[in-house]
C-alpha positions as CSV (number, residue, x, y, z in Angstrom):
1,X,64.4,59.3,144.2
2,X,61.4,58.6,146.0
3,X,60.1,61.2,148.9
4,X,57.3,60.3,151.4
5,X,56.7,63.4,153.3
6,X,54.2,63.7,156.8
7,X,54.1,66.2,159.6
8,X,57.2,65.5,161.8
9,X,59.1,63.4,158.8
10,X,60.3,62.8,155.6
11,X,61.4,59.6,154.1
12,X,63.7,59.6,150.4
13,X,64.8,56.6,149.1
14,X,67.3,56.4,146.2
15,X,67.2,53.9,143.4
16,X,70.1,52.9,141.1
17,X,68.8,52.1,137.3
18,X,71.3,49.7,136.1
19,X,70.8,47.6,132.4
20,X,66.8,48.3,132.4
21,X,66.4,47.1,136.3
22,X,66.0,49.0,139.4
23,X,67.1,48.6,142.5
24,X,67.3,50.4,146.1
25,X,70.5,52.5,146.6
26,X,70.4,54.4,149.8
27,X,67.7,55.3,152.7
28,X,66.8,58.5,154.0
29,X,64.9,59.5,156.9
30,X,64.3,63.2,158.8
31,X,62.5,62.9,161.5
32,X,61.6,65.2,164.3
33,X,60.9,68.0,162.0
34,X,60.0,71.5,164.0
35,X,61.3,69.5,167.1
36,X,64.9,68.2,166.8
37,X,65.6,67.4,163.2
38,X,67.9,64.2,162.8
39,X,68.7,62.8,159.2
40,X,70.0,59.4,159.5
41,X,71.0,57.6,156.3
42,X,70.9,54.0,155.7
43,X,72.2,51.0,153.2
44,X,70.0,48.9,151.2
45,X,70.3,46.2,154.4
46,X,69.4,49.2,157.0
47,X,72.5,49.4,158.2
48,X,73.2,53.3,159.6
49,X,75.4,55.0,157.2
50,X,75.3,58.8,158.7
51,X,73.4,60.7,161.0
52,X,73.3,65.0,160.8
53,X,70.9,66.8,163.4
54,X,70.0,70.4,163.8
55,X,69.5,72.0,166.7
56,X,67.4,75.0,166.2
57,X,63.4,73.3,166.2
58,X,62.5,76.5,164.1
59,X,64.9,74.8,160.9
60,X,63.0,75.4,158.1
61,X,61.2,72.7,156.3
62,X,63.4,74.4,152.9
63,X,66.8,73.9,154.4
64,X,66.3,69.8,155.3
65,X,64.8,69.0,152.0
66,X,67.9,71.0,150.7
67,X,69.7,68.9,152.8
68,X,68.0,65.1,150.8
69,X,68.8,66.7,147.7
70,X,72.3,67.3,148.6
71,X,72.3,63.6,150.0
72,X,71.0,62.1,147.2
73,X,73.1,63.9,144.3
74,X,76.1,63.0,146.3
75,X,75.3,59.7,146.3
76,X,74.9,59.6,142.7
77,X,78.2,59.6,142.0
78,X,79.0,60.1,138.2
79,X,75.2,59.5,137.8
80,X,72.4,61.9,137.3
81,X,69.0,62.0,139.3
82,X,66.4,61.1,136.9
83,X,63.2,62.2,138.7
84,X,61.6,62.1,141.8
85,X,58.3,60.3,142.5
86,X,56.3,61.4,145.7
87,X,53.8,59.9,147.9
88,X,50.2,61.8,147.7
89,X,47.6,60.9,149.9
90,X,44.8,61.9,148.0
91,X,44.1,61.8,144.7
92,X,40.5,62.9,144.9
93,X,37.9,61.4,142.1
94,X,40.0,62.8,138.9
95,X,43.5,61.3,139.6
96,X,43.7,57.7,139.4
97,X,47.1,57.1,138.0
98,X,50.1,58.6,138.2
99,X,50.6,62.6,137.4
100,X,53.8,64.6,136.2
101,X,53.9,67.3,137.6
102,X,52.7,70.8,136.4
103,X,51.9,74.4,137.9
104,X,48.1,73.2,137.2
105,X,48.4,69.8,139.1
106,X,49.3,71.2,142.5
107,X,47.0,73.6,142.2
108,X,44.4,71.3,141.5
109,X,45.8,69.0,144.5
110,X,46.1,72.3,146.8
111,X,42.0,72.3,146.5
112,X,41.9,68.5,147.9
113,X,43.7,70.0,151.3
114,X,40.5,69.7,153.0
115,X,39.8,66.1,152.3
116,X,42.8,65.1,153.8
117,X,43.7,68.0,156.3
118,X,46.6,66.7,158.1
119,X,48.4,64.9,154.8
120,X,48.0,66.4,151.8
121,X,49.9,69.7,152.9
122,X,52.6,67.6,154.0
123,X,52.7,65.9,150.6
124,X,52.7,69.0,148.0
125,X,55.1,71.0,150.5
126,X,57.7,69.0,148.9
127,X,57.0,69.2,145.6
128,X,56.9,72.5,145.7
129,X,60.5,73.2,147.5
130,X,62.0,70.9,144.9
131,X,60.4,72.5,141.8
132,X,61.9,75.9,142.9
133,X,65.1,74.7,144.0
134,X,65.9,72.1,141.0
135,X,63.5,73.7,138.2
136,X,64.6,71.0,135.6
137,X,64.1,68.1,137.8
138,X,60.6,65.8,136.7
139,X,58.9,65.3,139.3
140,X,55.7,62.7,139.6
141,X,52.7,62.3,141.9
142,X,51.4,58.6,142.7
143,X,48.2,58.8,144.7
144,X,47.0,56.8,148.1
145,X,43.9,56.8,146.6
146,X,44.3,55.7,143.0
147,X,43.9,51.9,143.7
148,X,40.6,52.2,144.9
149,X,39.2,53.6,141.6
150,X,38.2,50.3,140.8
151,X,35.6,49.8,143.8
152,X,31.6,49.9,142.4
153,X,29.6,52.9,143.1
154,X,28.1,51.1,145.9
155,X,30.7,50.4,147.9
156,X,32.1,54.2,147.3
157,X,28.8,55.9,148.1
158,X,27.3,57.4,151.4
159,X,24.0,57.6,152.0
160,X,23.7,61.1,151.8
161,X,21.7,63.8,149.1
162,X,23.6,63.5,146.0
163,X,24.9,67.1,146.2
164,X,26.9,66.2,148.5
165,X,28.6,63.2,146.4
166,X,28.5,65.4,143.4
167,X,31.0,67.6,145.4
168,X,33.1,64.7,146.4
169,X,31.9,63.5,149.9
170,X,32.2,59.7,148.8
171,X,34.4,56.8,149.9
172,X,37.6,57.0,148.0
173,X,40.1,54.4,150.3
174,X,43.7,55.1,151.7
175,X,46.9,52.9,151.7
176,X,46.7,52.4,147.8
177,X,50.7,52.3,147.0
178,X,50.9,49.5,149.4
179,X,48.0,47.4,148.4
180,X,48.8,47.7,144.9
181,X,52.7,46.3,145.6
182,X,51.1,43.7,148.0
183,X,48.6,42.4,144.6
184,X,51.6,42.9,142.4
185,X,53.5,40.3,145.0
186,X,51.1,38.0,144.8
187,X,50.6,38.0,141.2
188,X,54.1,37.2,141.0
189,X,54.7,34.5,144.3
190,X,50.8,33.1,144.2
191,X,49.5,33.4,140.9
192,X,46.3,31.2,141.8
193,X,45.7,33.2,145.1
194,X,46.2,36.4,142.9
195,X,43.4,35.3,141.1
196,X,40.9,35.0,144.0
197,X,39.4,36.6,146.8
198,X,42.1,38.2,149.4
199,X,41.7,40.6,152.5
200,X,45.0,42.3,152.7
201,X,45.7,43.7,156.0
202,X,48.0,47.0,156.4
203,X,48.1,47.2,159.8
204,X,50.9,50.2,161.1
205,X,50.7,53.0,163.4
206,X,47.9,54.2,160.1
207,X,45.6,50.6,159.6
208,X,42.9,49.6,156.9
209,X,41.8,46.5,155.3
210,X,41.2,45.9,151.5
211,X,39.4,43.4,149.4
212,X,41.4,42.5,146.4
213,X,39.0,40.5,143.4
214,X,41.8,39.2,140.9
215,X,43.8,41.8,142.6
216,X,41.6,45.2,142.3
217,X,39.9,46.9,145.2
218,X,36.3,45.8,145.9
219,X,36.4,47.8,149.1
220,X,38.0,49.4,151.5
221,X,38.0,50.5,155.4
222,X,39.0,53.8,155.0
223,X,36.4,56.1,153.1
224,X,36.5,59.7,153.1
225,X,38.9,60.5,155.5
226,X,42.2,58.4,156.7
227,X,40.5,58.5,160.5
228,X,38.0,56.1,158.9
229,X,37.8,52.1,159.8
230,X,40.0,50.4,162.3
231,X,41.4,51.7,165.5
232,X,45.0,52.9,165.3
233,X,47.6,53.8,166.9
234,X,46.0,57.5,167.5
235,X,42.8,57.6,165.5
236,X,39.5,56.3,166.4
237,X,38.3,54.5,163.3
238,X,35.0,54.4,162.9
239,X,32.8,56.3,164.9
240,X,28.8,57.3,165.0
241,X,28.6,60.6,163.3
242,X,26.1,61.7,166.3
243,X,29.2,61.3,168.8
244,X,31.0,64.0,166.9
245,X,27.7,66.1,167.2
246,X,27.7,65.8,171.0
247,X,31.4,66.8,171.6
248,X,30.4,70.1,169.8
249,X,27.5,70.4,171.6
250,X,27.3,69.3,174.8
251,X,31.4,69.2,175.1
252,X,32.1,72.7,173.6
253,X,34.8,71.6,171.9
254,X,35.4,73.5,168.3
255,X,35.9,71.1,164.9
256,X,39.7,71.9,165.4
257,X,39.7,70.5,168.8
258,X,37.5,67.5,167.4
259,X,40.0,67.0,164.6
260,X,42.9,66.9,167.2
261,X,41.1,64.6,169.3
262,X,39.9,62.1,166.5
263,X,43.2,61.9,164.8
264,X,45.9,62.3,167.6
265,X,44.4,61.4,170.9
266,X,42.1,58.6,170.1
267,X,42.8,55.0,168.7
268,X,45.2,52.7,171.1
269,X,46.9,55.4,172.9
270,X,43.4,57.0,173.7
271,X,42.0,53.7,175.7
272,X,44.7,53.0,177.0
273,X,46.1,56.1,178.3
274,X,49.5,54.9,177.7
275,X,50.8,54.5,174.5
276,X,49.6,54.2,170.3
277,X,52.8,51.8,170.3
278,X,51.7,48.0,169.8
279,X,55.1,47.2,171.4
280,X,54.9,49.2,174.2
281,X,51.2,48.4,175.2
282,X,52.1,44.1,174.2
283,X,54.6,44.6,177.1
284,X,52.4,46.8,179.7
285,X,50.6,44.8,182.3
286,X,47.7,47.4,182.4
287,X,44.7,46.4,182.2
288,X,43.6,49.3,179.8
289,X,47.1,48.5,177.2
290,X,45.3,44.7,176.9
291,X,41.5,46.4,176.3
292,X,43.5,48.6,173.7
293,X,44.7,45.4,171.7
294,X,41.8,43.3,172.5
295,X,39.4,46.5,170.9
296,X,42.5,46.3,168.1
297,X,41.9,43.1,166.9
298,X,38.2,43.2,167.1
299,X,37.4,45.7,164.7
300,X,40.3,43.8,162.1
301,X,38.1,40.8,162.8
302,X,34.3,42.5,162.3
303,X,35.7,44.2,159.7
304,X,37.4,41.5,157.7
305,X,34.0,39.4,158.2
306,X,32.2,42.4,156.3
307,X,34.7,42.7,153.2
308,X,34.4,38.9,153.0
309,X,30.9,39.7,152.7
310,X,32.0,42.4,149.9
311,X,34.1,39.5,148.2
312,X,31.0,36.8,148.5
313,X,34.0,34.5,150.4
314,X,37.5,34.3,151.0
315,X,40.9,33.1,149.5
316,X,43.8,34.2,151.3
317,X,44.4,36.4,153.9
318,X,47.9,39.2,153.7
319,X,49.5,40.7,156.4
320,X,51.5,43.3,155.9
321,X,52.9,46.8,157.6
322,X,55.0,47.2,160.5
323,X,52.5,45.3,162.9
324,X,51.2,43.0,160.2
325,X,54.7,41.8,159.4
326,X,55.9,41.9,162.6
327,X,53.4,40.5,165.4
328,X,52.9,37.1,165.3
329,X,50.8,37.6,168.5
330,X,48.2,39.8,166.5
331,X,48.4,37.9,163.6
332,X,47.8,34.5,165.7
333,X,44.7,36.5,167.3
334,X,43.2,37.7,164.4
335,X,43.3,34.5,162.4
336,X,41.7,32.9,165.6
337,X,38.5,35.1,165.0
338,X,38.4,33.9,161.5
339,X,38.2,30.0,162.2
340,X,34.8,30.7,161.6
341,X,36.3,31.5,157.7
342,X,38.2,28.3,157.8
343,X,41.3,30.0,158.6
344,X,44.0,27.7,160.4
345,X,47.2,28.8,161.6
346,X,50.6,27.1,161.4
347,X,51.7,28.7,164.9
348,X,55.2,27.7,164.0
349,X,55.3,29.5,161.0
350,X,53.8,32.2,162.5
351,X,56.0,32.4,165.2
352,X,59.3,31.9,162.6
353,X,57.4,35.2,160.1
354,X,57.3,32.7,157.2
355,X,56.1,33.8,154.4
356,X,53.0,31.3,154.8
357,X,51.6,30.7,158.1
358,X,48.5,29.1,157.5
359,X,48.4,25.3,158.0
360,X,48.5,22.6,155.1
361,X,44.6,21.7,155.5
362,X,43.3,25.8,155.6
363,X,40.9,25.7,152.7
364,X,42.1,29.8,153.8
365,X,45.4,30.9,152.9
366,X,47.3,33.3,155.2
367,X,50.5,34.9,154.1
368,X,52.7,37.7,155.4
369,X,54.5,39.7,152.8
370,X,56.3,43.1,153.7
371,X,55.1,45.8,151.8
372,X,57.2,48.1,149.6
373,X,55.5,51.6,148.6
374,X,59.1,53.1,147.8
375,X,59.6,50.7,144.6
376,X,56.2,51.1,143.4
377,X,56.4,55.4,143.5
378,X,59.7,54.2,141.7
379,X,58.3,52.5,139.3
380,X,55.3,54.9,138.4
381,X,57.4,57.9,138.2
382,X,59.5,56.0,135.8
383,X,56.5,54.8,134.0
384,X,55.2,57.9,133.9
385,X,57.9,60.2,132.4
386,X,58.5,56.9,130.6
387,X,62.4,56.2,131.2
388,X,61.4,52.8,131.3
């Protein structure tokens, strides 16, 4: 089983291991935590299976995972669960591949709680509620940040005194899992573009860029922190350090209101005043929904100009995420900012989400390719306890 745990949510996946090969089982999805928790299950095709809800807000965070476990051992059958892999956002400069997990290892991923404030608590929570309610059950950690081990010092450094790197205030890159099943897809589909210089695009309700060299990070968009880099849905992306400075000062606010308003009322839903939904503000005729997209796109296409810089030219371009996969309207506006690139766009394979949408004669090649960070935290926890 795979768990991906946030504030309001927690996603399990269950994967069948049948004659060496693994494939997805069963869905699982709690959302609204400390709301109105609702656990709806799904098939393999995302058809609804079940739904349970709770209505007391206060249900404790103990009692729903209780409530996956149950799920998942009863979808078993006469099968045993194996292990459970789990989605952690930071790995910090020590972790770079996948960890079993020991007493030792969440305390030494407890001290990283800073560096990633509104995630990493959310990720060990679970972890935690699982070793003391299924002792004997192996459980794995697979890092957000691990892919981007392989960027140079350059790209990872700040230009700061080098105490401050020394204690780990560097550029370590977000939205690993799913870069590193987006290079493993094209090493498999695209062998030749594998092998080249490709700016993969996660673009969600969280977005970042990464340049892939023969598939390994070069650089990133997200550095220290997951506010870092584009605009999304609710955080700002990147943002003069000297505007934080003058909210303190000259705005009163305190760093907790700072953090609130960098990471949950900023991005997309704060220009527009409306919404951090893509869909909602692609259907709003308000002026300030279409300066939220416009400022959207933008910043993917500035920013994809500097990581071709990174990469010394470009290969292929990737979509992928809800709005990457999704939006052929984004995905038709960004590639229009790359003609300068030599990116051309197939606008009806674009329109049709083919897999390539770039046209014949793009010496650029643009593909779309969903991402999948389940099966990788699959595969590494299998990998690591080696059961496979």
């Amino acid at each position: 089983m795979t768990i991906n745990a946030g504030s309001s949510s927690l996603k399990a996946s269950l994967f069948d291991l049948a004659d060496g090969d693994m494939r997805l089982a069963l869905r699982g999805h709690v959302e609204g935590v400390g709301v109105a928790p609702r656990f709806v299950t799904r098939d393999p095709a995302g058809a609804i299976l079940d739904q349970r809800t709770w209505p007391d807000a206060d249900t404790s965070f103990d009692i729903l995972l209780e409530a996956v476990l149950q799920w998942a051992e009863a979808g078993l059958g006469d099968k045993a669960l194996q292990a459970v892999g789990h989605r952690v956002v930071h790995g910090g400069s020590i972790y770079v591949r996948p960890e079993p997990v020991t007493p030792a290892l969440l305390e030494a991923l407890a001290t990283l709680n800073p560096l990633a404030p509104l995630h990493q608590p959310h990720n060990l929570a679970p972890i935690r509620a699982i070793a003391a309610a299924r002792p004997g059950l192996p459980q794995v950690a697979c890092f957000d940040t691990a892919f981007h081990a392989t960027m140079p010092a350059v790209a990872r450094r700040f230009a700061l005194p080098r105490a401050y790197e020394e204690a780990g205030v560097r550029r370590y890159g977000f939205h690993g899992l799913s870069y590193e099943y987006i290079a493993r897809q094209l090493a498999a589909r695209r062998p030749d573009l594998a092998a080249g210089r490709v700016i993969v695009a996660h673009l969600g309700a969280g977005a970042s860029l990464c340049a892939l060299a023969a598939g390994r990070s070069q650089d990133t968009t997200m550095g220290f922190t997951a506010v870092d880099g584009l605009v999304m849905a609710t955080r700002c992306g990147t943002l003069d350090p000297g505007v934080v400075l003058y909210l303190q000062r000259q705005g009163g606010l305190s760093a907790a209101e700072v953090e609130r308003l960098l990471y949950s009322r900023s991005g997309m839903l704060g220009v527009s005043g409306l919404s951090g939904d893509m869909r909602t503000l692609l259907a709003s005729a308000e002026p300030a929904a279409r300066e939220a997209v416009d400022l959207f796109v933008y910043r993917i296409v500035r920013e994809m100009g500097a990581l071709a810089s990174s990469l010394g030219g470009l290969d292929g371009v990737v979509f992928t995420a809800g709005i990457g996969e999704r939006s052929a309207y984004i995905r038709t506006q960004v590639c229009a900012g790359l003609a300068w690139l030599g990116v051309r766009l197939d606008e009806a394979a674009n329109a049709a989400d083919a897999e390539v949408i770039s046209d014949a004669a793009s010496p650029v090649t643009v593909a779309v390719i969903p991402t999948d960070e389940e099966s990788i935290i699959a595969r590494h926890a299998l990998e690591a306890l080696r059961l496979v």
